[in-house]
N, CA, C and O atoms as a printed pandas DataFrame, in Angstrom:
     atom_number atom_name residue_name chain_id  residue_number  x_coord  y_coord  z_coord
0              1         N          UNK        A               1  -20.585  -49.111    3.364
1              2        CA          UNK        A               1  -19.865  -48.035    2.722
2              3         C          UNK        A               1  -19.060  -47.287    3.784
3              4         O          UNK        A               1  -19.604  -46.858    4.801
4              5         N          UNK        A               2  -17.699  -47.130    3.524
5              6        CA          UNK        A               2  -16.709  -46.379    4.737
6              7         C          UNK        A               2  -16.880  -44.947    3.791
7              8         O          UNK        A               2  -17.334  -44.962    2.647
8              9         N          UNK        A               3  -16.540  -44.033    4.325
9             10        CA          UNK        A               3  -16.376  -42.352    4.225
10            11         C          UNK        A               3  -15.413  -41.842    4.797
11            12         O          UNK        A               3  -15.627  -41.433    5.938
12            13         N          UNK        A               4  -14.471  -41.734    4.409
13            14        CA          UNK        A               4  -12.662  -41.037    4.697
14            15         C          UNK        A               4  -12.805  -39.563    4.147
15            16         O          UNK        A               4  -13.244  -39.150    3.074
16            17         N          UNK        A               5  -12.046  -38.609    5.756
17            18        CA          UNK        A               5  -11.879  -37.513    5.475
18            19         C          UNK        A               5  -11.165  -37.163    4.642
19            20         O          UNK        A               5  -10.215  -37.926    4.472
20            21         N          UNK        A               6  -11.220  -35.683    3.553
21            22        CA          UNK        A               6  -10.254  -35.207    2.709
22            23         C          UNK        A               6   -9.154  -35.058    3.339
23            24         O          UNK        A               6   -8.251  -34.544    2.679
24            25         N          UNK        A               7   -8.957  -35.299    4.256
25            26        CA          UNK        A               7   -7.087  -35.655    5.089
26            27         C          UNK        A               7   -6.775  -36.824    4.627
27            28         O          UNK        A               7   -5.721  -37.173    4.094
28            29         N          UNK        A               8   -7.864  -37.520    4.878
29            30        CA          UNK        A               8   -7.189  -39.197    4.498
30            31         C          UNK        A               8   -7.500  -39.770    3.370
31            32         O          UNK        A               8   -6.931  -40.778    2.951
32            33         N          UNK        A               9   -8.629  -39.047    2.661
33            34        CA          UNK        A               9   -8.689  -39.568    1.335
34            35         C          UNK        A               9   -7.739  -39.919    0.084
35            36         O          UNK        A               9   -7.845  -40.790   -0.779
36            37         N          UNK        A              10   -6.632  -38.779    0.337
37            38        CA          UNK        A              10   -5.936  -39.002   -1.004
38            39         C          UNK        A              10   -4.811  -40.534   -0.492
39            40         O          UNK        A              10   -4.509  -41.223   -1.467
40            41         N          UNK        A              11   -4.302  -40.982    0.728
41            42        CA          UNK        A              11   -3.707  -42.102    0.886
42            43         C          UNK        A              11   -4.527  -43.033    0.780
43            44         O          UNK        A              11   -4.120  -44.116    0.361
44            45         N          UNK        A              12   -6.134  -42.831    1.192
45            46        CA          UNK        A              12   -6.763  -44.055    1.051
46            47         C          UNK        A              12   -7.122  -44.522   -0.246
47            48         O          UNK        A              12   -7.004  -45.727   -0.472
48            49         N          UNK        A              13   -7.599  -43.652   -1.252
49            50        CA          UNK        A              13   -7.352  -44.159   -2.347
50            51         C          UNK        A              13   -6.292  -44.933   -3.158
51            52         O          UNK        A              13   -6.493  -45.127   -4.356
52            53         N          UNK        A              14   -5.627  -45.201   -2.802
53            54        CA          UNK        A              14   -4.634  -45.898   -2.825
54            55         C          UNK        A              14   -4.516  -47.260   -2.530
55            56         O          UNK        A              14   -4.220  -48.224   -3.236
56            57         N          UNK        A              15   -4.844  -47.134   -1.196
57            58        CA          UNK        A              15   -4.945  -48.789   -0.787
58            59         C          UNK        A              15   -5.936  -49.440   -1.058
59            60         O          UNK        A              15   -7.052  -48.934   -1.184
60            61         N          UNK        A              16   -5.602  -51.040   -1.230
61            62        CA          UNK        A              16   -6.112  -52.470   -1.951
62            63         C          UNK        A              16   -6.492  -52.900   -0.500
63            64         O          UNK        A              16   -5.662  -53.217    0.352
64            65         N          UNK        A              17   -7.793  -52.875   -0.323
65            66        CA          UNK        A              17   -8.643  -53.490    0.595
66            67         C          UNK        A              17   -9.127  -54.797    0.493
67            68         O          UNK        A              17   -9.147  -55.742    1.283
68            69         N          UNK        A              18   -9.699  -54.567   -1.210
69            70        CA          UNK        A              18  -10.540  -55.546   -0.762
70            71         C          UNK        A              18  -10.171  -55.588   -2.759
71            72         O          UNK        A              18  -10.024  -54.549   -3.403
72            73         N          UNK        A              19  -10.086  -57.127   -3.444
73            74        CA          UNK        A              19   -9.794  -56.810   -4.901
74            75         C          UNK        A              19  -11.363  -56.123   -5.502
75            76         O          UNK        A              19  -11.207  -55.410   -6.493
76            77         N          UNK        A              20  -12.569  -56.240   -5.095
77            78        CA          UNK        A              20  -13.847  -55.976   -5.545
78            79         C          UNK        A              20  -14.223  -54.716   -5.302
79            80         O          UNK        A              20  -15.244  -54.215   -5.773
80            81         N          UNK        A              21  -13.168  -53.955   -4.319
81            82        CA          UNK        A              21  -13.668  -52.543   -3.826
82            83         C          UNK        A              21  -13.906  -51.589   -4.725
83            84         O          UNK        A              21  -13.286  -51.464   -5.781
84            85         N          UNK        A              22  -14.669  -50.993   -4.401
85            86        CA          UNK        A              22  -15.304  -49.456   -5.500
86            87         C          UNK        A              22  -15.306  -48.266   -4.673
87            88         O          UNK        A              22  -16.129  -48.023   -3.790
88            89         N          UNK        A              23  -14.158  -47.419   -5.080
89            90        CA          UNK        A              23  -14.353  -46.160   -4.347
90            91         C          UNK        A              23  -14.442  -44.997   -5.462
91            92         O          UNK        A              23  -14.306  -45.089   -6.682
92            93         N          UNK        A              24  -14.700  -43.924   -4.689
93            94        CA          UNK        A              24  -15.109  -42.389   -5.138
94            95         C          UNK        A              24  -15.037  -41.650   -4.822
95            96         O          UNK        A              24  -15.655  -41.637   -3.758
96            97         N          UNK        A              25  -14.136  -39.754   -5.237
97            98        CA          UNK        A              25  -13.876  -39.082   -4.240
98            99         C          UNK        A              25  -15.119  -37.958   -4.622
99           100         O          UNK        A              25  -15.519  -37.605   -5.731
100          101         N          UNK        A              26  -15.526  -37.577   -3.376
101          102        CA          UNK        A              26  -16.666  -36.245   -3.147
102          103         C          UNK        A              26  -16.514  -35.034   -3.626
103          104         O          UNK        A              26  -15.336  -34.742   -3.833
104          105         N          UNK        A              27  -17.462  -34.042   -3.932
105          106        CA          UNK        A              27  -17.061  -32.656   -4.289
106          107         C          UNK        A              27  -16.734  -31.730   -3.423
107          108         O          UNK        A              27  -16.614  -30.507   -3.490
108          109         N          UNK        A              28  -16.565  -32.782   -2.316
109          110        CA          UNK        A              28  -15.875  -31.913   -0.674
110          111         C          UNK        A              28  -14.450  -32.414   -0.667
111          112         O          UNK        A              28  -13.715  -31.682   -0.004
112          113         N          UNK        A              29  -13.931  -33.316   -1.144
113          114        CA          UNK        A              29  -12.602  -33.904   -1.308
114          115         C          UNK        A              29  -12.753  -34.984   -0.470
115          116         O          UNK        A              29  -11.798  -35.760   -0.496
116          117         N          UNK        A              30  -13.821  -35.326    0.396
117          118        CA          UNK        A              30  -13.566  -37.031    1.554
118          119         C          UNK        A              30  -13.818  -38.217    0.062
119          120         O          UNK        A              30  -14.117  -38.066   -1.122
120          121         N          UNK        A              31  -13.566  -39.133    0.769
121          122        CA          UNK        A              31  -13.383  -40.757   -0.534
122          123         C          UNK        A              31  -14.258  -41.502    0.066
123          124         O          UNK        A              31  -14.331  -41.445    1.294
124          125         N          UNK        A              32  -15.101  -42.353   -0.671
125          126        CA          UNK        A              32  -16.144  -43.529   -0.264
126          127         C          UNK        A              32  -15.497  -44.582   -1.192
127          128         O          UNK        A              32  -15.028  -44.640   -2.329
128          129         N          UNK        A              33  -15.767  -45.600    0.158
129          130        CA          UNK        A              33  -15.550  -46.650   -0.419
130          131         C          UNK        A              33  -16.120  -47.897   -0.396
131          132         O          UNK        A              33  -15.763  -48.543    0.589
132          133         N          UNK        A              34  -16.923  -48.500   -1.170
133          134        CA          UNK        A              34  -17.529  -49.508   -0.458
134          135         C          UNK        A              34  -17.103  -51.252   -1.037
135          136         O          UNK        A              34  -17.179  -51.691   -2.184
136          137         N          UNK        A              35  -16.622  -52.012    0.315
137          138        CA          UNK        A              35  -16.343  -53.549   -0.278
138          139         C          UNK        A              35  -16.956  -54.136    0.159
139          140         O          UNK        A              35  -17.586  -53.714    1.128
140          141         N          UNK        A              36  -17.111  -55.315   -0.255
141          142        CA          UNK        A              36  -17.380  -57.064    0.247
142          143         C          UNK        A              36  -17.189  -57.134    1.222
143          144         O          UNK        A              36  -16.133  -56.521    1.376
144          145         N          UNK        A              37  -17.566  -57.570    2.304
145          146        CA          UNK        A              37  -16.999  -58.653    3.324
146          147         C          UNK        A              37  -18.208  -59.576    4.176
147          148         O          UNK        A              37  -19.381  -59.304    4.429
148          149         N          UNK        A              38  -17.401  -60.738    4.481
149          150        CA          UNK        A              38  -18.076  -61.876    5.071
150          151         C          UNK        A              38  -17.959  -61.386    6.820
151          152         O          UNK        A              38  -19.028  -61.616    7.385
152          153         N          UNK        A              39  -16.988  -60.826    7.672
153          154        CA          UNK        A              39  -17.053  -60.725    9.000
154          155         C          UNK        A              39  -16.584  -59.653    9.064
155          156         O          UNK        A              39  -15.559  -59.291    8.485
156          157         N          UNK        A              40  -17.466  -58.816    9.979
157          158        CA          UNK        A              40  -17.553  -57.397   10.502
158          159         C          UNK        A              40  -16.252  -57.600   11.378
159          160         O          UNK        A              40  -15.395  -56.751   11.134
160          161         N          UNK        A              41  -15.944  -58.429   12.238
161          162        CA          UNK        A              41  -14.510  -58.174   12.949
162          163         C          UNK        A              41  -13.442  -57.405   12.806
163          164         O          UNK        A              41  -12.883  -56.508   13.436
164          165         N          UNK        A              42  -13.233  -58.271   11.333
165          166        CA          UNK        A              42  -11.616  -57.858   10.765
166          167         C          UNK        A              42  -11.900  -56.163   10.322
167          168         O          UNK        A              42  -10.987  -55.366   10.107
168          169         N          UNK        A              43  -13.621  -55.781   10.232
169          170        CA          UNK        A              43  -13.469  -54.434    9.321
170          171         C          UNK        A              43  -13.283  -53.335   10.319
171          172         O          UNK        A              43  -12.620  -52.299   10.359
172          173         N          UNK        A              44  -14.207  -54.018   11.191
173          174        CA          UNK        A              44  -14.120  -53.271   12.807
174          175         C          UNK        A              44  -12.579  -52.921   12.969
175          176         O          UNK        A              44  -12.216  -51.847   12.489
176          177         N          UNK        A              45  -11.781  -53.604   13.504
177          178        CA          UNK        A              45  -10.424  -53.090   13.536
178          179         C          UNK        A              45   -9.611  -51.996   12.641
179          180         O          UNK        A              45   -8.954  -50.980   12.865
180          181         N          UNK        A              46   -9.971  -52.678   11.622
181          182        CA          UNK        A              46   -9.631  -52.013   10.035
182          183         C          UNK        A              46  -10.144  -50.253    9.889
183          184         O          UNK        A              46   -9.545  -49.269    9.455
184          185         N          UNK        A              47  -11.173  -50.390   10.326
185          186        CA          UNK        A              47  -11.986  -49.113   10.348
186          187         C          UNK        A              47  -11.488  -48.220   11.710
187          188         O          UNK        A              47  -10.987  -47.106   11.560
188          189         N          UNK        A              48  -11.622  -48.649   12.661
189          190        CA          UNK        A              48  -11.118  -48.402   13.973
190          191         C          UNK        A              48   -9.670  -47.397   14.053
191          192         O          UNK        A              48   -9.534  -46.414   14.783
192          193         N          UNK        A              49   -8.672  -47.942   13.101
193          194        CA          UNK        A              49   -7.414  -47.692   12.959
194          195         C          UNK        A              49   -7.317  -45.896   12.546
195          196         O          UNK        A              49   -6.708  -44.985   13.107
196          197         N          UNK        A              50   -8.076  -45.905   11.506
197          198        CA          UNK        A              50   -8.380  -44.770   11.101
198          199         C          UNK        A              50   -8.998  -43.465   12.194
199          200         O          UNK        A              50   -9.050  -42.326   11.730
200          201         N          UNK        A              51   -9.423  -43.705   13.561
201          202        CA          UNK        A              51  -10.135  -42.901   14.277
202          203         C          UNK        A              51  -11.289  -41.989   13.783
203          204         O          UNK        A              51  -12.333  -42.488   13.362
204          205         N          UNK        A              52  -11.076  -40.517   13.842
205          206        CA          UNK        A              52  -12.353  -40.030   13.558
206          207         C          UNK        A              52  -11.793  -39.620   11.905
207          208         O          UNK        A              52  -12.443  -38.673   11.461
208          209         N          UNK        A              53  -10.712  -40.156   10.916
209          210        CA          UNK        A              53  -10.937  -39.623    9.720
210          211         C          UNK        A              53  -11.770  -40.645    8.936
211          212         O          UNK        A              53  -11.593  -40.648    7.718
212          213         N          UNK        A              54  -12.841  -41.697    9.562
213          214        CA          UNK        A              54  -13.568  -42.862    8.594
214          215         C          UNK        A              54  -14.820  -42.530    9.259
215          216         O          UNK        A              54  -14.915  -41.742   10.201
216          217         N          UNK        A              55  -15.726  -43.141    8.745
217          218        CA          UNK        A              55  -17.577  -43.215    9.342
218          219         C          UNK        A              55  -17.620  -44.000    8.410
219          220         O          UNK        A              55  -17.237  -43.888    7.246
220          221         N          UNK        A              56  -18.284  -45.121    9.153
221          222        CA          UNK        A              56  -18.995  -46.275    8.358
222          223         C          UNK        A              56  -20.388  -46.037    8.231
223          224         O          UNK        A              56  -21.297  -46.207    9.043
224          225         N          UNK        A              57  -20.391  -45.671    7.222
225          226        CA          UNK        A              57  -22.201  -44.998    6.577
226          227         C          UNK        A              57  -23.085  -46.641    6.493
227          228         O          UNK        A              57  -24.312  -46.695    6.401
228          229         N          UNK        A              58  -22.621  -47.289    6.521
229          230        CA          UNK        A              58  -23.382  -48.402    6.559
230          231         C          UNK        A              58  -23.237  -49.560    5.899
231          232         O          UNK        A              58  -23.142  -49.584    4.672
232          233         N          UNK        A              59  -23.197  -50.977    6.884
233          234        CA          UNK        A              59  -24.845  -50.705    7.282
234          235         C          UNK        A              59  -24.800  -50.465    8.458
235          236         O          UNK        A              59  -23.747  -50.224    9.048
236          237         N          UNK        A              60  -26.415  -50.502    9.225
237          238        CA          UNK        A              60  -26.379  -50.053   10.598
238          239         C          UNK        A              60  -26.030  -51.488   11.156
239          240         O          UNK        A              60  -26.488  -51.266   12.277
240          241         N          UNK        A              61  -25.718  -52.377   11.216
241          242        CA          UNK        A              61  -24.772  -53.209   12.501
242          243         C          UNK        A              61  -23.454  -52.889   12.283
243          244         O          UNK        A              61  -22.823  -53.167   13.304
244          245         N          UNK        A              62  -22.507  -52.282   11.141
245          246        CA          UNK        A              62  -21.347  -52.219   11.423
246          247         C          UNK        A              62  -21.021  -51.254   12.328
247          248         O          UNK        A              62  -20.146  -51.245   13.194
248          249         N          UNK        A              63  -22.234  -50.048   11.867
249          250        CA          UNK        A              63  -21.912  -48.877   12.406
250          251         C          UNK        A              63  -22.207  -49.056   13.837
251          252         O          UNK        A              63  -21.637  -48.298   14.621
252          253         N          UNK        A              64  -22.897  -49.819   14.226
253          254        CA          UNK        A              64  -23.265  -49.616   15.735
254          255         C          UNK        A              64  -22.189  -50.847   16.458
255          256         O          UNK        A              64  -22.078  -50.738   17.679
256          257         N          UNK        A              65  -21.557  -51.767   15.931
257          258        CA          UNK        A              65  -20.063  -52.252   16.396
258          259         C          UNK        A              65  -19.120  -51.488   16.711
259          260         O          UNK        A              65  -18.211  -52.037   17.333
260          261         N          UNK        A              66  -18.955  -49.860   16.393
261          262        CA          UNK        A              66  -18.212  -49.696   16.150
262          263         C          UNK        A              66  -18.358  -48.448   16.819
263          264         O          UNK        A              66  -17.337  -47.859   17.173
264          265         N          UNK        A              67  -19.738  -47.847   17.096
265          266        CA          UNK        A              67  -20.289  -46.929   18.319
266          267         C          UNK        A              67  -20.062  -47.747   19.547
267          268         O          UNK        A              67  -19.923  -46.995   20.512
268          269         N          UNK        A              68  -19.968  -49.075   19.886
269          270        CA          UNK        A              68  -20.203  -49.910   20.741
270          271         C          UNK        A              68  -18.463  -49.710   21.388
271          272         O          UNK        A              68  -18.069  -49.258   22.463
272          273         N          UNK        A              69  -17.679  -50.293   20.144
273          274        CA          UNK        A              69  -16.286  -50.433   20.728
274          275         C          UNK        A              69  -15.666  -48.989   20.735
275          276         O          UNK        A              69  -14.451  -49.169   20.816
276          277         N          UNK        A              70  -15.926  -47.649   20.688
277          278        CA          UNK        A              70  -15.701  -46.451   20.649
278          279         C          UNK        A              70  -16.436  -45.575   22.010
279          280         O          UNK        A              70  -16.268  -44.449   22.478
280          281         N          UNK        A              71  -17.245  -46.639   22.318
281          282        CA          UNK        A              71  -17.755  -46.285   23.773
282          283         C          UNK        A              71  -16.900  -47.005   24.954
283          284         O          UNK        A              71  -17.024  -46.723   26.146
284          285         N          UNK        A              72  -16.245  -47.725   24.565
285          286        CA          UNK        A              72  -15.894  -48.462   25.362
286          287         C          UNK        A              72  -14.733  -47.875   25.333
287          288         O          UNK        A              72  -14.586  -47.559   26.514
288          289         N          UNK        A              73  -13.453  -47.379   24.553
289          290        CA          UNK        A              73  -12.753  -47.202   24.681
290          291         C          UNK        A              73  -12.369  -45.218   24.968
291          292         O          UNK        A              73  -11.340  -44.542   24.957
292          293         N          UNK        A              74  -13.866  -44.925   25.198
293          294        CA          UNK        A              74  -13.688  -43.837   25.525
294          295         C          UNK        A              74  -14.319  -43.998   27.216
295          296         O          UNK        A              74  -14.376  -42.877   27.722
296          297         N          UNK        A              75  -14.719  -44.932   28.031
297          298        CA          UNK        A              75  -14.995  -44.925   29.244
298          299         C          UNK        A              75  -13.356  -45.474   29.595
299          300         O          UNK        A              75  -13.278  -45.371   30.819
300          301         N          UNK        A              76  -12.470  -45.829   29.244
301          302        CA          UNK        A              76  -11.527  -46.380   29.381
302          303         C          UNK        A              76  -10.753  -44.864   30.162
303          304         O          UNK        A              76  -10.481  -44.715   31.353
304          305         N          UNK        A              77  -10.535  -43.851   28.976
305          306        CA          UNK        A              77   -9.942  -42.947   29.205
306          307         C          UNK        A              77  -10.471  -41.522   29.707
307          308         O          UNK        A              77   -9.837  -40.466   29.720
308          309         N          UNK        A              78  -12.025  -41.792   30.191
309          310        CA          UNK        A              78  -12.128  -40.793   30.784
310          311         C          UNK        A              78  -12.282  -40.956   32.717
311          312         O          UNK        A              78  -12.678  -40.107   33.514
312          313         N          UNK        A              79  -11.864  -42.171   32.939
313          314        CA          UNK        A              79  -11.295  -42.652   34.325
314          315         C          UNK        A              79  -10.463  -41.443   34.670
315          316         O          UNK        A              79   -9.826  -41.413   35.723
């Protein structure tokens, strides 16, 4: 399940991710959305793009792919 801030919720509702996707917006205004997928890769990126307006609520290996590549790209820039 991804979780988009009420900044980004109202464009993300919008977009066709995935044809099976099911989303929903909160009584805080952020959007959940949760799809299908066969490889964490492509979502990793996908998710990534978004910065801090997504959190992948789960499951816990996407989420920790994605603590993993967010660590990494924050030792990058604090050189």
């Amino acid at each position: 399940m991804l979780r988009f801030s009420a900044e980004r919720a109202r464009w993300v509702a919008d977009e066709r991710w995935h044809p099976d996707q099911v989303g929903q917006f909160l009584t805080d205004g952020k959007y959940e959305m949760c799809i299908p997928y066969r490889d964490e890769r492509e979502l990793v990126m996908d998710i990534l793009k978004y910065g801090p307006d997504i959190e992948a609520v789960g499951p816990e290996s996407l989420r920790k792919q994605i603590a993993e590549k967010l660590t990494k790209a924050l030792e990058l820039y604090a050189k």
